[in-house]
Backbone bond lengths (Angstrom), bond angles and torsions (degrees), N, CA, C in turn:
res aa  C-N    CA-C-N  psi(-1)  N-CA   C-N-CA  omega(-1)  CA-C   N-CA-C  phi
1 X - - - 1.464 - - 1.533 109.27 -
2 X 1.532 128.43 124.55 1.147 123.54 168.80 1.388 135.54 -62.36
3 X 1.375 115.48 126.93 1.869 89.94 -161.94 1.747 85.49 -162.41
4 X 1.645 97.08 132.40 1.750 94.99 -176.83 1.126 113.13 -94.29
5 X 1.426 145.87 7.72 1.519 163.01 -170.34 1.824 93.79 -85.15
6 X 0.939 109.91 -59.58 1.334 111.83 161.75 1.535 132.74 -129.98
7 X 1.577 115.05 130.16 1.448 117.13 179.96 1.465 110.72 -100.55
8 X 1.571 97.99 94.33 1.803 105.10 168.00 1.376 113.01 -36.88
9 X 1.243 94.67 -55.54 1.892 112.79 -158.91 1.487 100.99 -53.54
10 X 1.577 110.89 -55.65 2.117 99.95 175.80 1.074 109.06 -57.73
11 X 1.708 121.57 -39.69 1.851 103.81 -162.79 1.633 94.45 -79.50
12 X 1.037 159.58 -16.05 1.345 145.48 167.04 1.491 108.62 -92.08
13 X 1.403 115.18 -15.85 1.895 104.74 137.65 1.331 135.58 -52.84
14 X 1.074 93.85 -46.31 1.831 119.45 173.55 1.704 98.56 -32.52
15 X 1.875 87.71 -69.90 1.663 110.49 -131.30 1.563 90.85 -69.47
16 X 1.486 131.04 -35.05 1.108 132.32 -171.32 1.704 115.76 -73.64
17 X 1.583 107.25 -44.61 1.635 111.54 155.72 1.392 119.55 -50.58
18 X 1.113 122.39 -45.10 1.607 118.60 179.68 2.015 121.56 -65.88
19 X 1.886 87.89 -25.04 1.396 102.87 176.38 1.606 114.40 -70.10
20 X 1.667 107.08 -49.53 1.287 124.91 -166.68 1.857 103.24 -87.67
21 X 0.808 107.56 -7.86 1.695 105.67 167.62 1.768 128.70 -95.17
22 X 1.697 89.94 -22.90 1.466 94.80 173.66 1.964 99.08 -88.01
23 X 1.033 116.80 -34.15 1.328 114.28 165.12 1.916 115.94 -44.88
24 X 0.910 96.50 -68.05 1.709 110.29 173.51 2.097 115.39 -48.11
25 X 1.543 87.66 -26.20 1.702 93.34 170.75 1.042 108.54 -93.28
26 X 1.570 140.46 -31.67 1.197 132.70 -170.08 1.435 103.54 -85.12
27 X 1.007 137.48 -54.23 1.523 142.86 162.13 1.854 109.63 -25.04
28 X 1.350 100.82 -54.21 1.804 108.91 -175.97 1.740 94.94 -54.15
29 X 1.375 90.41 -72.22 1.756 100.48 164.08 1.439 112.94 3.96
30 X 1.104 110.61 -111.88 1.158 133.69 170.99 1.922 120.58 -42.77
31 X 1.130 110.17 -39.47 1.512 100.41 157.71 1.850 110.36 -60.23
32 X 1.066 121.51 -52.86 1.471 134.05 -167.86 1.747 106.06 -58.87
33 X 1.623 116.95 -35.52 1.013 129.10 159.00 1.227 155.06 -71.05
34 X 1.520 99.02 -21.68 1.752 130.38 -167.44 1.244 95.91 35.57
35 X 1.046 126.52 53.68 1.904 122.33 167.41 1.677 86.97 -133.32
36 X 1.173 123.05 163.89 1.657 140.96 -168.75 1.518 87.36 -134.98
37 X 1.160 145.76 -10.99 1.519 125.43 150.43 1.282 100.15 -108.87
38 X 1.565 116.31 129.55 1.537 107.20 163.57 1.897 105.29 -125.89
39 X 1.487 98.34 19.96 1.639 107.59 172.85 1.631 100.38 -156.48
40 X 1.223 100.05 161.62 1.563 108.26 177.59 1.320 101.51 -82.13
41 X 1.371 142.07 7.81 1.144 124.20 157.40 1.729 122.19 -97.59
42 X 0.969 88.24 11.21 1.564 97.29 176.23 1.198 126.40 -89.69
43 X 1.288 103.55 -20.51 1.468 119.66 173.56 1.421 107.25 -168.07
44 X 1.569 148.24 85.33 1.186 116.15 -161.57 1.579 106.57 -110.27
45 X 1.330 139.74 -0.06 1.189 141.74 126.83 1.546 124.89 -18.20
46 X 1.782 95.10 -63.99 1.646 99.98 -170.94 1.453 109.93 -84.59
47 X 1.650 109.46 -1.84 1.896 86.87 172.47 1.645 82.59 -115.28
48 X 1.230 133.29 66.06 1.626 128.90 144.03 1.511 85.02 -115.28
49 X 1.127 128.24 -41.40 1.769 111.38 -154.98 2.167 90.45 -83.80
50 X 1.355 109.14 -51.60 1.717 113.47 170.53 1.506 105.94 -20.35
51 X 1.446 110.17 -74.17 1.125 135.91 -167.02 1.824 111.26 -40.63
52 X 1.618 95.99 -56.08 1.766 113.98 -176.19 1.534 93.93 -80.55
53 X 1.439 143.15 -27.85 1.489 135.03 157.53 1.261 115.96 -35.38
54 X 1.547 104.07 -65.82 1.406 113.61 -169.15 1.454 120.21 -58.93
55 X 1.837 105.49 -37.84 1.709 99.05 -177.90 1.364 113.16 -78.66
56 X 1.351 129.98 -10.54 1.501 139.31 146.62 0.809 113.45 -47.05
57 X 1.663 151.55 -63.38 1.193 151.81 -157.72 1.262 105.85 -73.15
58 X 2.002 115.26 -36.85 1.709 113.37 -173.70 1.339 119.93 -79.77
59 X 1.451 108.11 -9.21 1.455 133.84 -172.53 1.965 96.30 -89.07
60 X 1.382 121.29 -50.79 1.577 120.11 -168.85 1.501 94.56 -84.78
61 X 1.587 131.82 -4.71 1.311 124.56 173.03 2.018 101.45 -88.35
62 X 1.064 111.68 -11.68 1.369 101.22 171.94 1.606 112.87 -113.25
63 X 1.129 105.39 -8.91 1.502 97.05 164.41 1.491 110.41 -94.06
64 X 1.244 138.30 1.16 1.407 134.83 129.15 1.137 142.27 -42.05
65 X 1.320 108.16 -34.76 2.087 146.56 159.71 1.687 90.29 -40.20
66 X 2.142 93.71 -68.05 1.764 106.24 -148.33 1.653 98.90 -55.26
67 X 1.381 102.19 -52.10 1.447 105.50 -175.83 1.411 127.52 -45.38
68 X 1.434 118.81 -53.44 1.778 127.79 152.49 1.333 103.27 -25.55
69 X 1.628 118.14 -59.06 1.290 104.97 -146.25 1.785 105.62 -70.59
70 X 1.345 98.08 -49.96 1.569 123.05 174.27 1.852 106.85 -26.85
71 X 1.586 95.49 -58.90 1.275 94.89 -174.67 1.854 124.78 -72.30
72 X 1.558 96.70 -27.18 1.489 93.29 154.37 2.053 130.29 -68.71
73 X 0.935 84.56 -42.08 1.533 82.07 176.63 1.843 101.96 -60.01
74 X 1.484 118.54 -37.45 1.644 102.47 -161.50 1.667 85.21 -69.74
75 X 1.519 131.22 -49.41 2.030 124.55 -162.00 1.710 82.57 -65.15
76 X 1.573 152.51 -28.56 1.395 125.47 -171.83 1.975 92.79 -66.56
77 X 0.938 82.36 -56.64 2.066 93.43 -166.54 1.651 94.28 -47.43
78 X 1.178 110.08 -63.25 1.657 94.74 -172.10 1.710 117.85 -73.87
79 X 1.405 136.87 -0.99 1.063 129.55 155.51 1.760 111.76 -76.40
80 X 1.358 109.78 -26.06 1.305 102.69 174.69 2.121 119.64 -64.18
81 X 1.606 80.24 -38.21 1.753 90.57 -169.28 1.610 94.16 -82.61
82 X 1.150 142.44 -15.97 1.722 147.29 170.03 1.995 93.07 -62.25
83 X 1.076 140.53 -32.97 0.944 143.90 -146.07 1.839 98.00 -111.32
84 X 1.561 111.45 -49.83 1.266 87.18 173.28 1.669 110.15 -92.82
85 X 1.256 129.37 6.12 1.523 124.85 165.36 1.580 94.86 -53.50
86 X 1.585 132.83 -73.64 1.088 142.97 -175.61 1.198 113.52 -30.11
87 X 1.559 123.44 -59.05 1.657 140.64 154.41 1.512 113.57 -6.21
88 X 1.531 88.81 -71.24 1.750 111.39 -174.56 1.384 114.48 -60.23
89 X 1.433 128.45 -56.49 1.439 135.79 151.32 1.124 134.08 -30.88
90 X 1.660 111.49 -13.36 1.534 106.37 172.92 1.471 91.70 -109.79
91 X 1.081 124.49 -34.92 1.468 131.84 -174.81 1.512 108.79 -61.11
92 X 1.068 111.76 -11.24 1.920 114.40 176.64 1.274 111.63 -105.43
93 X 1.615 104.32 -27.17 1.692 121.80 172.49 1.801 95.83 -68.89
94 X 1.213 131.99 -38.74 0.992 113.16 175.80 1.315 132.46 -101.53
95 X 1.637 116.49 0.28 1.327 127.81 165.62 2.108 92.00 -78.10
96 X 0.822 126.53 -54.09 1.379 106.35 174.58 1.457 127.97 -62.61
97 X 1.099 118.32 -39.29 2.000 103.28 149.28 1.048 129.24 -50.96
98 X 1.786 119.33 -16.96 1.101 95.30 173.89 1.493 123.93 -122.98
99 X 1.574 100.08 31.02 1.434 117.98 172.10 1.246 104.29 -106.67
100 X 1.504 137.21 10.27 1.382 138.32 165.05 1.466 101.15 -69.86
101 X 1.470 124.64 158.89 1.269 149.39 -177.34 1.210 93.48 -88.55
102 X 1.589 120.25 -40.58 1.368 100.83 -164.23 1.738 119.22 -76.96
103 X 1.490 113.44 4.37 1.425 116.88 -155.12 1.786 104.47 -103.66
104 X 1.141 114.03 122.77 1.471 99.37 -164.37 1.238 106.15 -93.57
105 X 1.672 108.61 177.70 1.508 107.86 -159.54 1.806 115.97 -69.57
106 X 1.210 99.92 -24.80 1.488 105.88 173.65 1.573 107.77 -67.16
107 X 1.074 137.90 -32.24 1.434 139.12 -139.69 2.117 72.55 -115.33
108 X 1.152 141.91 -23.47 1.057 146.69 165.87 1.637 123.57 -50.22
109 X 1.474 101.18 -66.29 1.223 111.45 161.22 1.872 131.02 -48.28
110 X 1.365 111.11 -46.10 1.216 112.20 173.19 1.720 119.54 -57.49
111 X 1.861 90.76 -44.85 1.649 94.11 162.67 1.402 129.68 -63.83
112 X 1.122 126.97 -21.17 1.082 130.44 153.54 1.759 137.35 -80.74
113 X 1.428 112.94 -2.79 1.150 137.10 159.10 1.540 104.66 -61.63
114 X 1.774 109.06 -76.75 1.504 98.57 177.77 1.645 122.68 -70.04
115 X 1.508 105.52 10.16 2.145 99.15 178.70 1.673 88.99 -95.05
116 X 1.436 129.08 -36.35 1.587 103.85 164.90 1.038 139.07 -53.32
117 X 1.525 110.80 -32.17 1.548 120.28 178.98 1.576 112.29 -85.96
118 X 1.167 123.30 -1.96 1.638 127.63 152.03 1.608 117.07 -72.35
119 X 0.952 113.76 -34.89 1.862 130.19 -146.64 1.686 75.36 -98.08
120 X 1.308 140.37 -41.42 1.321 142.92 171.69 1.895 103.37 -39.05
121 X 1.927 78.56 -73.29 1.502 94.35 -171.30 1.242 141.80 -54.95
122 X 1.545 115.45 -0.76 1.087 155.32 -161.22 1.889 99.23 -98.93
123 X 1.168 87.48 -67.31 2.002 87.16 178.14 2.116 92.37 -67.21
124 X 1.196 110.20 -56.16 1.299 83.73 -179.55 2.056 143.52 -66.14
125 X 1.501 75.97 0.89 1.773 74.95 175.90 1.791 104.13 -108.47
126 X 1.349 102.07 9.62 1.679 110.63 177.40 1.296 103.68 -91.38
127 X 1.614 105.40 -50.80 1.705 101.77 -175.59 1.412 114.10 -61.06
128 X 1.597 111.81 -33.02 1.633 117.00 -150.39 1.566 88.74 -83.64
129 X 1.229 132.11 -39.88 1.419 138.16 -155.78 1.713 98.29 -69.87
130 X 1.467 110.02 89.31 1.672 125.01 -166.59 1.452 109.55 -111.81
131 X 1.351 115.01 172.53 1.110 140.00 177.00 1.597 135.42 -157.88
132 X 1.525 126.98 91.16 1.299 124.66 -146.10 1.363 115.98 45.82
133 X 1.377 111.81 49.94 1.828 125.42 -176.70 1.479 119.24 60.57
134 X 1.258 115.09 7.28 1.185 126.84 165.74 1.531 125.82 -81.29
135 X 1.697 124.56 137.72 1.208 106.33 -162.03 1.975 103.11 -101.85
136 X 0.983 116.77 141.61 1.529 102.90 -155.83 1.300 86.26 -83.48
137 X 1.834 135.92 -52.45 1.458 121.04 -110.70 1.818 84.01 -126.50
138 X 1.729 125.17 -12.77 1.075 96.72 -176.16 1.483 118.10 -101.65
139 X 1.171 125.20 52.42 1.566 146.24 -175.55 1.660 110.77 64.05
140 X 1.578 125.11 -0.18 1.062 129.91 -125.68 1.757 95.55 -93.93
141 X 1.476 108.78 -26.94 1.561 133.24 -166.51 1.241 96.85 -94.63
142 X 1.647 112.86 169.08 1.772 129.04 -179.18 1.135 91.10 -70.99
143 X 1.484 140.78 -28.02 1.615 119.44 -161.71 1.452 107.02 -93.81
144 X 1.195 109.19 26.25 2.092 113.53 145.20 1.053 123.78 -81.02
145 X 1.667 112.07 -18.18 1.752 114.12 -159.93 1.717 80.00 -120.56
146 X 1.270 123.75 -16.20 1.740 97.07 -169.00 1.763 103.87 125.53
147 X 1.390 115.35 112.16 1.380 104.87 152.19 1.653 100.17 -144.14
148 X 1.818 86.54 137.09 1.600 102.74 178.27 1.675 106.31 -92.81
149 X 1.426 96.38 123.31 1.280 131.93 156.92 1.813 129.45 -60.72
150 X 0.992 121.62 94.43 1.971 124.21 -170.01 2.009 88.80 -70.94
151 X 1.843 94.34 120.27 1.247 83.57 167.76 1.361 96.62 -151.41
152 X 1.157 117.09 49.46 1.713 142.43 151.70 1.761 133.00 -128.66
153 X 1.130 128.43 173.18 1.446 134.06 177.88 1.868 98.41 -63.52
154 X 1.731 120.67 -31.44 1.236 124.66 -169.99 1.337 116.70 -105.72
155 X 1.878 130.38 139.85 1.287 125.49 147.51 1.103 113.16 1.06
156 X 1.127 123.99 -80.87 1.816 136.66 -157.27 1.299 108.75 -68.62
157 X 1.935 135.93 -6.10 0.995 96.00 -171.08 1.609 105.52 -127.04
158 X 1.482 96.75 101.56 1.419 138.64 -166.71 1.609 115.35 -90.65
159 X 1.201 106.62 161.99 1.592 124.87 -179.29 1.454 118.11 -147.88
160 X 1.158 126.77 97.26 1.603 115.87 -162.99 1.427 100.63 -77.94
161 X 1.317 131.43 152.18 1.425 126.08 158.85 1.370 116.53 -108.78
162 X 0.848 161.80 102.18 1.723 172.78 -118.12 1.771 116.45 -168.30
163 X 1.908 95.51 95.16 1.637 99.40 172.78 1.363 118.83 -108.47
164 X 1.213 118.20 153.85 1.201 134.66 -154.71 1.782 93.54 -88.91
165 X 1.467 115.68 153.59 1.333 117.78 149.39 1.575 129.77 -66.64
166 X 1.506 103.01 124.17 1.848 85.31 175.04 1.212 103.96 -114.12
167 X 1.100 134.23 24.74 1.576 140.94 -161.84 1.769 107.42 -60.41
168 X 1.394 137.54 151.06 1.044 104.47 174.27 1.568 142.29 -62.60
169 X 1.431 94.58 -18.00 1.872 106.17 -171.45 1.517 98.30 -67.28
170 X 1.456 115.84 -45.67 1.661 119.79 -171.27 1.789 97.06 -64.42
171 X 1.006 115.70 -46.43 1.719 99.45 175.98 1.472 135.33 -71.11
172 X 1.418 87.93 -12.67 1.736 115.81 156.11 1.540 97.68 84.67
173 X 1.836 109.78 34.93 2.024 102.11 168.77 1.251 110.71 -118.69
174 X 1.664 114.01 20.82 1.590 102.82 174.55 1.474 94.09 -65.51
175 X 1.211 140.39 -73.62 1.646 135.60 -147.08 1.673 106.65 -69.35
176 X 1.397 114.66 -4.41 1.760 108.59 172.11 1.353 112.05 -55.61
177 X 1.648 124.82 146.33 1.295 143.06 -169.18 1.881 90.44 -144.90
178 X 1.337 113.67 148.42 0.722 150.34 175.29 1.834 132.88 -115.17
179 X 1.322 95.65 -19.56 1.732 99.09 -171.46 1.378 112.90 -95.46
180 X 1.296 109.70 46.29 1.403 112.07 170.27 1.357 96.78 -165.13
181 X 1.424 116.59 141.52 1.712 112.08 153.76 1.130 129.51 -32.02
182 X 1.488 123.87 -71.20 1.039 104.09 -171.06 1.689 142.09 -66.54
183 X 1.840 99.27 -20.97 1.036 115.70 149.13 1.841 135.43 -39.39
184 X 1.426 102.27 -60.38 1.271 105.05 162.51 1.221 131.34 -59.65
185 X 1.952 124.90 -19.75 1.481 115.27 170.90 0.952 94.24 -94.68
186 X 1.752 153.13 38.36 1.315 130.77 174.35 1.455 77.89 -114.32
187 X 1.151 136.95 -18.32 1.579 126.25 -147.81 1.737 105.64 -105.36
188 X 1.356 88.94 3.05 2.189 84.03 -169.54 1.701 90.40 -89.11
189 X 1.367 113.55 -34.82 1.651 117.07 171.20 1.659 127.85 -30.82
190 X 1.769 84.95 -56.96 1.679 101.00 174.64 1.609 121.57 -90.27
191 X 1.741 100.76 -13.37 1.396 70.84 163.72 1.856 119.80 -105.27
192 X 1.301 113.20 12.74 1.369 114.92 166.70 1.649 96.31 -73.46
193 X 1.137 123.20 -31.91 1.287 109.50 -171.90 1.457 116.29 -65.98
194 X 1.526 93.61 -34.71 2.206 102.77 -171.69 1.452 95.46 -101.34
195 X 1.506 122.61 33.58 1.369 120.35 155.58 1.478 98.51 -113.61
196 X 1.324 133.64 -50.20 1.402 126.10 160.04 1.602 142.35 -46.29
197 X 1.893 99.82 -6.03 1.395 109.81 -176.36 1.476 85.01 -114.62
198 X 0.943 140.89 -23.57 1.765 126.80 144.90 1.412 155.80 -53.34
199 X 1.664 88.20 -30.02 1.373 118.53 157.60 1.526 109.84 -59.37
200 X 1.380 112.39 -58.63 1.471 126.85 177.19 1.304 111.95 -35.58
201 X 0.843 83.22 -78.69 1.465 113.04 -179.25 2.105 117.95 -22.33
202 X 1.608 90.75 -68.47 1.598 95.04 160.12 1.588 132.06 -59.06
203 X 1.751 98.51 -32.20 1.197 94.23 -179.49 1.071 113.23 -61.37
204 X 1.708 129.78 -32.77 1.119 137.91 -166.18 1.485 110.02 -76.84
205 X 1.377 127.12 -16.70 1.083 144.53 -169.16 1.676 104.04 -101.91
206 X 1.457 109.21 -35.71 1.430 108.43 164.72 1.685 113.83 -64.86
207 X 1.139 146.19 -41.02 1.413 156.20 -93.38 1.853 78.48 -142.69
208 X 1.436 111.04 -51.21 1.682 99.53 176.95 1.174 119.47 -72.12
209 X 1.033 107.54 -42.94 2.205 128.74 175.58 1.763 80.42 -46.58
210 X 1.249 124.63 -60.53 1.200 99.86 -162.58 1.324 142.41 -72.49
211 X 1.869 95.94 -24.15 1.449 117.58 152.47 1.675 131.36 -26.81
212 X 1.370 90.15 -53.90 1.816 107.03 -175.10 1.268 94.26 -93.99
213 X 1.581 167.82 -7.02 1.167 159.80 147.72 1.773 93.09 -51.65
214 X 1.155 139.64 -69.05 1.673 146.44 -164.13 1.821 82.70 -65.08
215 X 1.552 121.45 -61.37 1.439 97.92 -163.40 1.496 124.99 -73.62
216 X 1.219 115.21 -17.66 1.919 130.98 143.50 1.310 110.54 -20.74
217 X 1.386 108.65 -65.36 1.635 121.71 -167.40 1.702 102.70 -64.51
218 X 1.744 94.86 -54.95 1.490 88.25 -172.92 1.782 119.07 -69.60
219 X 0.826 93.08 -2.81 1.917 97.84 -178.01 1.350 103.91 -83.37
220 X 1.853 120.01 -45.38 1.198 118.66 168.85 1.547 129.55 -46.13
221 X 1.638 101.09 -45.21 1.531 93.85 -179.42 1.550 113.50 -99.24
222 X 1.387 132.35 10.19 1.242 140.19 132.27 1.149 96.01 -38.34
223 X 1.437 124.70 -104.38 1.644 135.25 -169.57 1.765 115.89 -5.42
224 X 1.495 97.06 -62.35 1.445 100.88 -160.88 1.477 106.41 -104.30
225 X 1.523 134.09 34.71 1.179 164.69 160.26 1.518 102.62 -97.44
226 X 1.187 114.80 -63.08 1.585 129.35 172.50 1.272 98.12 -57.38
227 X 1.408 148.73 -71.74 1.421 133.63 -139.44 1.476 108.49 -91.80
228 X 1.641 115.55 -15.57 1.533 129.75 137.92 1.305 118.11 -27.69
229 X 0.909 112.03 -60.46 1.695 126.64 -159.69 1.783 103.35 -79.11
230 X 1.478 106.58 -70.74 1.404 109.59 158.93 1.487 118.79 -34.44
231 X 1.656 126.25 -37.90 1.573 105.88 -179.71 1.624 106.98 -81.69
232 X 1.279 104.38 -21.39 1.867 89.55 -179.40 1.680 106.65 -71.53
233 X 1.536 129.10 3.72 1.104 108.79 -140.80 1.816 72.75 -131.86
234 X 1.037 109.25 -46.18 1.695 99.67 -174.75 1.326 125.57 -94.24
235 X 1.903 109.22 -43.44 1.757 103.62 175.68 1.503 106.65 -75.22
236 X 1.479 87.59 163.97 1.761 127.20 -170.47 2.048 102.75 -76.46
237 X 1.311 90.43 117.66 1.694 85.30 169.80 1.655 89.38 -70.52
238 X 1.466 117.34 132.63 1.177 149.18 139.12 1.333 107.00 -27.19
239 X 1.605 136.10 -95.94 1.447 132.26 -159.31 1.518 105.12 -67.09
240 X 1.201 139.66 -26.81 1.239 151.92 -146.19 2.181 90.49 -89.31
241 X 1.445 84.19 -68.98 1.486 89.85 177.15 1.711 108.39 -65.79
242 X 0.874 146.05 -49.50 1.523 144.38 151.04 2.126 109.03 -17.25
243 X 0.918 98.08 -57.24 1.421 105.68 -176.93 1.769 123.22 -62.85
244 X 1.105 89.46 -20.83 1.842 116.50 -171.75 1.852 97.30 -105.13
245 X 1.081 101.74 -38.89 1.860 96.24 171.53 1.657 105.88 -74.55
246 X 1.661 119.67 -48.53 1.227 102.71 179.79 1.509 115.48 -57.72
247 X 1.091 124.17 -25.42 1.209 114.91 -156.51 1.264 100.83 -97.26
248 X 1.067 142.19 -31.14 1.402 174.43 5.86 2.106 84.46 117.14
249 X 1.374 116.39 -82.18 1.725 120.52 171.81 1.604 109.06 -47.82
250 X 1.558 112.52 -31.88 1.394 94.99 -176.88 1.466 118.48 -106.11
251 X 0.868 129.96 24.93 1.288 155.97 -176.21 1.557 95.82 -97.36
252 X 1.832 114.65 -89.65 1.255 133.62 177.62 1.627 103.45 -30.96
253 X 1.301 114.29 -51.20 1.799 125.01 179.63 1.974 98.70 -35.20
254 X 1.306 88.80 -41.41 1.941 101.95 -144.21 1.271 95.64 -75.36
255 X 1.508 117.39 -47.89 1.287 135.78 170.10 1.775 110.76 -39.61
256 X 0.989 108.53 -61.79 1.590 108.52 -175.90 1.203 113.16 -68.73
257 X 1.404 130.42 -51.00 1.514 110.26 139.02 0.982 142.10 17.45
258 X 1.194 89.34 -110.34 1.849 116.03 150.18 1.196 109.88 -26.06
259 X 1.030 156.31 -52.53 1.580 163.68 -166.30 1.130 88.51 -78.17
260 X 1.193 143.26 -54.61 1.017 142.02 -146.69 1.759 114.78 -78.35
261 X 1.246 100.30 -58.94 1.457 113.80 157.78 1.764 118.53 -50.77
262 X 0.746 86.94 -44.61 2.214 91.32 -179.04 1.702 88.93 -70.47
263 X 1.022 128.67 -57.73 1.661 112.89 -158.59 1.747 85.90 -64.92
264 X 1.180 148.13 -4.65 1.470 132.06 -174.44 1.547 94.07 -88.45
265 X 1.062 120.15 -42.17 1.499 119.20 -162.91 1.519 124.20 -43.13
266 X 1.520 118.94 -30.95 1.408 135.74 -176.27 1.689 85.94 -52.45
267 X 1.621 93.98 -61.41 1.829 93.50 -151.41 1.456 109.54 -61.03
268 X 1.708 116.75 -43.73 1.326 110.68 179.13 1.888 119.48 -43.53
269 X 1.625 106.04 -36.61 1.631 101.05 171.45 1.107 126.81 -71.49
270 X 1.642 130.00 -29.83 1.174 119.54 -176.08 1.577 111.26 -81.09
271 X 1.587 124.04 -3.81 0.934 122.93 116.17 1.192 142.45 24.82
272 X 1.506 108.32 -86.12 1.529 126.46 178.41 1.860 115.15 -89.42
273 X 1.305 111.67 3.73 1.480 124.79 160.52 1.685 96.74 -73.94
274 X 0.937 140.38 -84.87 1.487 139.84 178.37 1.120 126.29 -8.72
């Protein structure tokens, strides 16, 4: 029914412009964003699980950090213990010269001059052999008793790192002497022994290094498994959202129009008063 007291035709111009324009903003939205939620009402399911994706992913990007770090400290510790293996090897090279008969006691002493100044060098390349001022190898740091490393999204998923002392007393050659025979054949015993608790020692230091090399990998494809999952779940298909804005502008177009024409209508009736 025509009637100028009220114009249906603008207020359902209105209502459809106000519909088709917030459409055309939310679409921009989200193009401008490349995210497909840019409110919790847009999806509020998929940005609780997005949301718990993402702090997973920022959490396995720093236990990627722990792991680096882990694995540098085990190559500092084992270049330190590579250094006194070498130590020990000359130090047996020279406890056996000087358990020869043929080596006299003077020519004894000098050899035993430089086997003290190894057995020295030994505590000093234990203490010095550090890490963020920490000393790894002479029992002196937490990583004698054990420290767990986070190298998962969870509490639990840990890596202890645990180094051994190589100090000389723990390998048992601070009190070795050399300036006597018999001294020197008692001493090739103990130091095959504190060459085998060095050996250990790295291997054990090899065997963790290798641990965190496999959990490196696996953290990596955690990560980008996760941020997989998160993009199907949070960014905006591009053409999809493109298609909904065009249509979305020509819609809003039609609307104003439309508005446009309904606000004429009053005048065309009074019109027919004349």
């Amino acid at each position: 029914m025509p009637a100028i007291s009220t114009n249906n035709a603008a207020n359902a111009a209105v209502r459809y412009l106000n519909i088709n324009s917030s459409q055309e903003t939310s679409s921009l939205s989200k193009l401008s964003s490349g995210s497909r939620i840019t409110s919790a009402s847009d999806d509020a399911a998929g940005l609780a699980i997005s949301t718990r994706i993402s702090s997973d992913v920022t959490t396995l990007q720093q236990a990627a950090t722990n792991a680096s770090q882990a694995t540098a400290i085990l190559q500092t510790a084992d270049g330190g213990a590579s250094n006194i293996s070498d130590i020990l090897a000359r130090m047996k090279s020279l406890a056996s010269e000087s358990a020869s008969g043929t080596t006299t006691d003077s020519s004894r002493a000098y050899i035993n001059s430089e086997f003290s100044q190894l057995t020295s060098e030994i505590d000093s390349i234990a203490s010095g052999t550090r890490y963020s001022s920490q000393s790894l190898l002479d029992g002196s740091s937490v990583f004698a008793s054990g420290v767990s490393v986070l190298v998962g999204s969870s509490g639990s998923d840990t890596i202890t790192i645990t180094l051994t002392s190589l100090t000389a007393s723990s390998l048992g050659v601070s009190s070795l002497d050399v300036s006597s025979l018999s001294d020197a054949t008692s001493a090739l015993d103990t130091l095959d022994t504190a060459i085998d608790t060095v050996s250990a020692a790295r291997a054990s230091i090899g065997a963790q290094e290798s641990r965190f090399n496999f959990s490196a990998d696996s953290i990596s494809t955690q990560t980008q498994n996760l941020q997989s999952a998160n993009s199907a779940i949070k960014d905006v298909d591009i053409a999809a959202e493109q298609s909904k804005l065009s249509s979305a502008e020509v819609k809003t177009q039609a609307a104003v129009s439309a508005l446009a024409a309904a606000n004429q209508m009053p005048q065309y009736l009074l019109k027919l008063l004349g």
